[in-house]
C-alpha positions in Angstrom: 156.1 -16.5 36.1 155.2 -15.3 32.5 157.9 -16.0 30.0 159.8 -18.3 32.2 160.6 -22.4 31.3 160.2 -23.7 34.9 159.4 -27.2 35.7 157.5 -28.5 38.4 160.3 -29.5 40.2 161.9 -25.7 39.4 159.0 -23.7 40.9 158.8 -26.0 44.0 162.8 -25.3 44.1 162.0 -21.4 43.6 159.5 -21.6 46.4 162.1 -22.7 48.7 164.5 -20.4 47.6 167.3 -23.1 46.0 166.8 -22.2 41.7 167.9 -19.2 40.1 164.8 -18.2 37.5 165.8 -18.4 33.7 166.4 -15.2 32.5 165.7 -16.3 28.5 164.8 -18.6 25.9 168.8 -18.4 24.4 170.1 -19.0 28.3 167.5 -21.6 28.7 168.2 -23.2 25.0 171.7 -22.7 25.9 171.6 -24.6 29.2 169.7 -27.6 27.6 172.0 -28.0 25.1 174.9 -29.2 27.7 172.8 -31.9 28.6 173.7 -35.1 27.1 170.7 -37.4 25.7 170.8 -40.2 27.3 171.1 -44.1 25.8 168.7 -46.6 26.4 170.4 -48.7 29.0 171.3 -45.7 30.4 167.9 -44.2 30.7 166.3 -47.6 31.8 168.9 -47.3 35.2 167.3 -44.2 35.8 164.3 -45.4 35.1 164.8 -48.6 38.0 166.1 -46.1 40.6 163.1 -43.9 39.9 160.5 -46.4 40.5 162.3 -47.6 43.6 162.6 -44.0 45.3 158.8 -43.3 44.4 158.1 -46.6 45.9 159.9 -45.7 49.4 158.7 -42.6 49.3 155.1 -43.0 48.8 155.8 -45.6 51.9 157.1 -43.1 54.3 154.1 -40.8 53.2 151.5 -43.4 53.7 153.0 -44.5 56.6 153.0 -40.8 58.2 149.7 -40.1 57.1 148.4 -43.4 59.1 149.9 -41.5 62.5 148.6 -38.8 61.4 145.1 -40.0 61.4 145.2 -41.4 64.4 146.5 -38.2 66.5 144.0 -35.2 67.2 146.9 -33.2 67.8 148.3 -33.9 64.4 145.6 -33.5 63.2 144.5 -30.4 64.6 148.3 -29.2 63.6 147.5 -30.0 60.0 143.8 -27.8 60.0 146.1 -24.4 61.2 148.2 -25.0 58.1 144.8 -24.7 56.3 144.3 -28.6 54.8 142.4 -31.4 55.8 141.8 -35.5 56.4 140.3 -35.3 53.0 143.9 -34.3 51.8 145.5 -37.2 53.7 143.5 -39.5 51.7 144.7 -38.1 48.4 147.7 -38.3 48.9 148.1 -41.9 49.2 147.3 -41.9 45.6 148.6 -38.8 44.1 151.8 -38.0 43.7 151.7 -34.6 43.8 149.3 -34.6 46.7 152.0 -36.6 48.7 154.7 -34.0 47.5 152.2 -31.4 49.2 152.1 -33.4 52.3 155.4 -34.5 52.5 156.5 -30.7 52.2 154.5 -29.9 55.2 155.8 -32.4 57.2 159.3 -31.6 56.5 158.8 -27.7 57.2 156.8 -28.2 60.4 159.1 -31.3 61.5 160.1 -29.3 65.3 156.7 -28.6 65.9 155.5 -32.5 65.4 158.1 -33.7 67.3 156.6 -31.8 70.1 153.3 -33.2 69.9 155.1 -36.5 69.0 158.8 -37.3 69.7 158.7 -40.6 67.9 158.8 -39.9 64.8 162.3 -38.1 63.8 163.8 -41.5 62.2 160.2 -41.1 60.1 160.4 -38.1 58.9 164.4 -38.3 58.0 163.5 -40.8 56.1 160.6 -39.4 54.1 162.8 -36.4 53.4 165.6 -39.2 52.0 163.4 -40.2 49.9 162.3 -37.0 48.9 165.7 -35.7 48.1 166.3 -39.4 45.9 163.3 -39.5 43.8 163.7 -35.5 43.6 167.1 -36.6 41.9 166.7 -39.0 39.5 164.0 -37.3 38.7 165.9 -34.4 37.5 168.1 -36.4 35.7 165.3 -37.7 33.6 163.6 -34.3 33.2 166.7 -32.7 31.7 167.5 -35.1 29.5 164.6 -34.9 28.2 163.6 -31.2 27.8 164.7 -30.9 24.1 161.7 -33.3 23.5 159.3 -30.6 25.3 161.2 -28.0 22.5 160.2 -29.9 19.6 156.7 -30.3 20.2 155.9 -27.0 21.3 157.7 -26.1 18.5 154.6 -27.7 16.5 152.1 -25.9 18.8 153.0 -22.4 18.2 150.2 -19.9 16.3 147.9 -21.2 18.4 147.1 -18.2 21.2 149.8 -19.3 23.9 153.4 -17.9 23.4 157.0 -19.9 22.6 158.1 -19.8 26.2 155.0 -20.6 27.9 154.6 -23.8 25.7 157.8 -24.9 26.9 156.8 -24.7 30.4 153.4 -26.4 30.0 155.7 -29.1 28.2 157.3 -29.5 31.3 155.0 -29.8 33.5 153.7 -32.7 30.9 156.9 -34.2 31.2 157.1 -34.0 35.0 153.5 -35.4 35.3 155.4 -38.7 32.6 158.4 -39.1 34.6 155.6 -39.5 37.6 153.6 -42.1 36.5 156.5 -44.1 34.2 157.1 -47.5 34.9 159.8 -48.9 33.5 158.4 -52.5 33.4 155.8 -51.9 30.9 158.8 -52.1 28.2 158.3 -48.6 26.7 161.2 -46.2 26.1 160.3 -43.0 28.4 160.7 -40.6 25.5 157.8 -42.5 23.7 155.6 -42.7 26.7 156.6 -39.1 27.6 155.1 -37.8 24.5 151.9 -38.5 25.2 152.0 -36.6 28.5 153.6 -33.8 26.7 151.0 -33.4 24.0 148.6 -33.6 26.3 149.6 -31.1 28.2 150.5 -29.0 25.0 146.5 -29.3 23.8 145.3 -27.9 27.1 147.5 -25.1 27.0 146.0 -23.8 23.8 142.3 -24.6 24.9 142.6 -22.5 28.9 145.9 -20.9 28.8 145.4 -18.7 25.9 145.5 -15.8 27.8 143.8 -12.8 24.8 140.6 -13.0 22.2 140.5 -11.3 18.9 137.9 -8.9 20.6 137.9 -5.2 19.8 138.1 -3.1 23.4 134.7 -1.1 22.2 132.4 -3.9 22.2 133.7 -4.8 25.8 132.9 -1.4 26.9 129.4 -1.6 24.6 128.5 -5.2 26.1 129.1 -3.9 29.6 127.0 -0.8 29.4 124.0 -2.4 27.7 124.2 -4.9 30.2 124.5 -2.5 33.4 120.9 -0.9 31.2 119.5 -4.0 31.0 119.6 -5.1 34.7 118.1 -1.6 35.7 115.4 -1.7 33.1 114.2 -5.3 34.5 114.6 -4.3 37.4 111.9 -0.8 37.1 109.8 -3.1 34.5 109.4 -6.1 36.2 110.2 -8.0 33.5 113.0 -8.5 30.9 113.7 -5.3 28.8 113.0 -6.0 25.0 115.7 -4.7 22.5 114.4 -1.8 21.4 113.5 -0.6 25.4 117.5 -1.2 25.9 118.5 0.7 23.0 116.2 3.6 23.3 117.7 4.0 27.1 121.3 3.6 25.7 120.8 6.4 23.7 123.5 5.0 21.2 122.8 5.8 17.4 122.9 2.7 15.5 125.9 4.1 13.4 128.1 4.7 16.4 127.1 1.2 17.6 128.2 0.1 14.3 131.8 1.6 14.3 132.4 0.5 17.5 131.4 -3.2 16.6 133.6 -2.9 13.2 136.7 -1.3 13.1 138.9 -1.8 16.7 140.8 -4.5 16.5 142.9 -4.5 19.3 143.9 -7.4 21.3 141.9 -8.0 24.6 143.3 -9.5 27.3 140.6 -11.5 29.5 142.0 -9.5 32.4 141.3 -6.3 30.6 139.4 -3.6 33.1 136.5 -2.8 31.3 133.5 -0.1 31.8 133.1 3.4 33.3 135.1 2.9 36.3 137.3 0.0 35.1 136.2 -2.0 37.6 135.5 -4.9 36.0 137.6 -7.6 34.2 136.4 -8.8 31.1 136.2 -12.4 31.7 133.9 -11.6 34.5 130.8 -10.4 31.8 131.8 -11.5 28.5 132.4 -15.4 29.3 129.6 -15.3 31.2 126.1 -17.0 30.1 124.3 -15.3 32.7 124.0 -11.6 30.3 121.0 -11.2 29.6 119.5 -12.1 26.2 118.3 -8.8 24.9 122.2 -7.6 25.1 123.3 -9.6 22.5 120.1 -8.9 20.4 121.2 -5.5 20.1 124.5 -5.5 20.1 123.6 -8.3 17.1 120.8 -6.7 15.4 122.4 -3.4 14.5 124.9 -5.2 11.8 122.7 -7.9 10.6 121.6 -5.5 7.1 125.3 -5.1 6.0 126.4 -8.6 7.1 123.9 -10.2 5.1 124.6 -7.8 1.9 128.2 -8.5 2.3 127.2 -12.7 2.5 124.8 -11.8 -1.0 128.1 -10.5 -2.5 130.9 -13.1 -2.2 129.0 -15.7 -0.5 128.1 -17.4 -4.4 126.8 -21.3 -3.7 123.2 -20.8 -2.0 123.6 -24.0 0.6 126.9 -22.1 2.2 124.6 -19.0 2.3 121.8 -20.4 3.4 123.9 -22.2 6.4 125.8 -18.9 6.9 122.2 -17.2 7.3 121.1 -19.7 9.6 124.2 -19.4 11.8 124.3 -15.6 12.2 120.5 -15.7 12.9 120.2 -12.8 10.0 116.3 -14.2 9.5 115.5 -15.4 12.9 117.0 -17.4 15.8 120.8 -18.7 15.4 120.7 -22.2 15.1 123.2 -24.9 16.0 125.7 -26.9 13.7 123.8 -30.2 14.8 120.4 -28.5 14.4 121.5 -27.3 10.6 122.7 -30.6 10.5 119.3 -32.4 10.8 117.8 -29.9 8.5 120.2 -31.4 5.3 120.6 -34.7 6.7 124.2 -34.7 7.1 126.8 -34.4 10.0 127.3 -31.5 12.3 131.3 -32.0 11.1 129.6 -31.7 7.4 128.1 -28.5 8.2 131.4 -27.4 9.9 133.5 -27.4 7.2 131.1 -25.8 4.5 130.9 -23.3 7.2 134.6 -22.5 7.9 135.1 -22.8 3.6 132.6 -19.8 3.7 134.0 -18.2 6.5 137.8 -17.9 5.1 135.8 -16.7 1.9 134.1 -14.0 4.2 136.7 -12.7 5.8 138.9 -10.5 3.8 135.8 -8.7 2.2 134.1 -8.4 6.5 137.7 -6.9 7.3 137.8 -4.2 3.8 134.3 -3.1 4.8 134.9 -2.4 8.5 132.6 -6.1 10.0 135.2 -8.0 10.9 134.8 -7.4 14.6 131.2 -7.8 14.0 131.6 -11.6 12.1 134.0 -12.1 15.2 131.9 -10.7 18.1 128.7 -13.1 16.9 130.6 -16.1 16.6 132.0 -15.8 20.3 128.9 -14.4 21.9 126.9 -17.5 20.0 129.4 -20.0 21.8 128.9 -18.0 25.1 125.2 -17.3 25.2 124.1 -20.8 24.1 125.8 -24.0 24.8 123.8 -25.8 21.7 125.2 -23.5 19.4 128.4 -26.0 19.1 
């Protein structure tokens, strides 16, 4: 559902058919708008009713889940749908798990009955419940959506778009409006925020969905590895650099422009090699490439990197950290292990690094090694999980 806002509550609605999708941020920012905020006495009453719904409803889904346990039939019933007793247990204490359960139950009502004819006041009353809490609840979410607005509005820049903020907002807010309890004497908005930022933070860190990573080094990456894995194979043993590039038959200056001047954005879903049958993700955020791939897709830059670091890199602890990092005399090594080395913190040797790095990087981008600086910084993370 790229680009849409949609709740929780909205995509289970969608799922059943019952919510038109939003069609745009101005519709959606329009719609909100009409919403009143609402008081504090006003959203404490929600607040009460809330608690009281999710309390009957969790009862009814306990409660069903105890028969449940106890029939084979049921329980057999419940295995064709594709869950399990495991999932019973988990939903006496999640909420969401319980929504899962309860939703089954409801949709497959006639054919319990059959094994069961004792439980149609049970069930009408779970779905009473349901349809309560699933009210209030939307009360509180959209008086409260403008909130999820202001803080993605903080967020942006960051690798996930506007409207998918929002959504991942919502979803923070639906998870608040879940676990609120009114008696612990905190407005909702204030306890919501938390959720929301939360939610927000993780976003950024797995939903950003595109690396800066020119399309030719995905293509290079993939065929030195496809190389590599035959050459160990006929060898016996794992392929040294200059064995892989000697079969790649790449001249170093091709390798070089390919490394340095694309700099398109990559989507992780991006087919890559010969017969595009591979998405990117599946090699390049993998740890399992093998070592001599990166050493020569690494090596063949390392001359002009370290001439550009000799030119604008001017204090010789910065260079000498920068040196160390890119691996341009030897092995890469770690912030914590450069750390040890001066005796000061791997945040310490963070920030001298990242003050060099904004240094580097209009010169690397002039002189075509941009991709390059960008390529051995994400491989570093990926091949070695020290390197942080």
């Amino acid at each position: 559902m790229k680009g849409e806002i949609l709740t929780e509550y909205d995509q289970e609605q969608i799922q059943e058919g019952g919510e038109e999708k939003i069609s745009s941020l101005s519709d959606y920012f329009k719609g909100i708008s009409k919403t009143p905020l609402l008081s504090p006495e006003e959203e404490r009453k929600i607040a009460i009713k809330l608690k009281k719904e999710r309390d009957r409803f969790i009862k009814s889904v306990v409660e069903l889940i105890n028969i449940f346990k106890k029939n084979p039939e049921l329980l057999t019933l419940l295995k064709k749908e594709g869950k399990s007793e495991k999932d019973l247990d988990e939903a006496k204490e999640n909420l969401v798990k319980a929504r899962e359960f309860s939703n089954f139950v409801i949709k497959n009502k006639e054919r319990i009955l059959k094994i069961t004819d004792n439980l149609d006041s049970t069930i009408d009353e779970l779905k009473k419940a349901k349809e309560k809490y699933d009210e209030y609840k939307k009360k509180m979410m959209e008086a409260n959506l403008r909130l999820v607005v202001s803080f993605a509005k903080k967020y942006t820049g960051q690798g996930v778009s506007f409207p998918d903020l929002i959504q991942e907002g919502n979803i923070g807010l639906s998870q608040a409006i879940d676990k609120f309890d009114y008696r612990i004497g905190k407005r909702f908005s204030t306890y919501a925020s938390w959720w929301i930022r939360q939610a927000l933070s993780r976003a950024i860190t797995d939903q950003a969905k595109a690396i800066r990573i020119p399309v030719h080094i995905a293509h290079l990456i993939k065929k030195l590895t496809v190389i590599s894995r035959k050459l160990e194979q006929k060898l016996k043993r794992e392929p040294t650099p200059e064995e892989i590039a000697k079969e790649a038959k790449i001249p170093p200056e091709k390798i070089k422009k390919a490394l340095g001047l694309s700099q398109e954005i990559v989507s992780f879903e991006t087919p890559v090699g010969e017969e595009k049958d591979t998405p990117m993700i599946d090699f390049i955020a993998n740890p399992t490439i093998p070592p001599p791939v990166y050493e020569v897709t690494l090596e063949m830059l390392k001359k002009d990197v370290r001439e550009l670091l000799e030119k604008v890199v001017k204090d010789p602890r910065e260079f000498e950290i920068l040196k160390l990092r890119f691996g341009l005399e030897g092995p890469t090594y770690s912030l914590r292990e450069i750390g040890k080395r001066y005796g000061v913190s791997r945040e310490r040797i963070r920030q001298i690094e990242e003050r060099a790095l904004k240094r580097l990087r209009a010169p690397a981008e002039q002189k075509g090694l941009r991709g390059y600086l960008e390529l051995l910084d994400f491989i570093r993370s990926q091949y070695k999980e020290s390197y942080i």
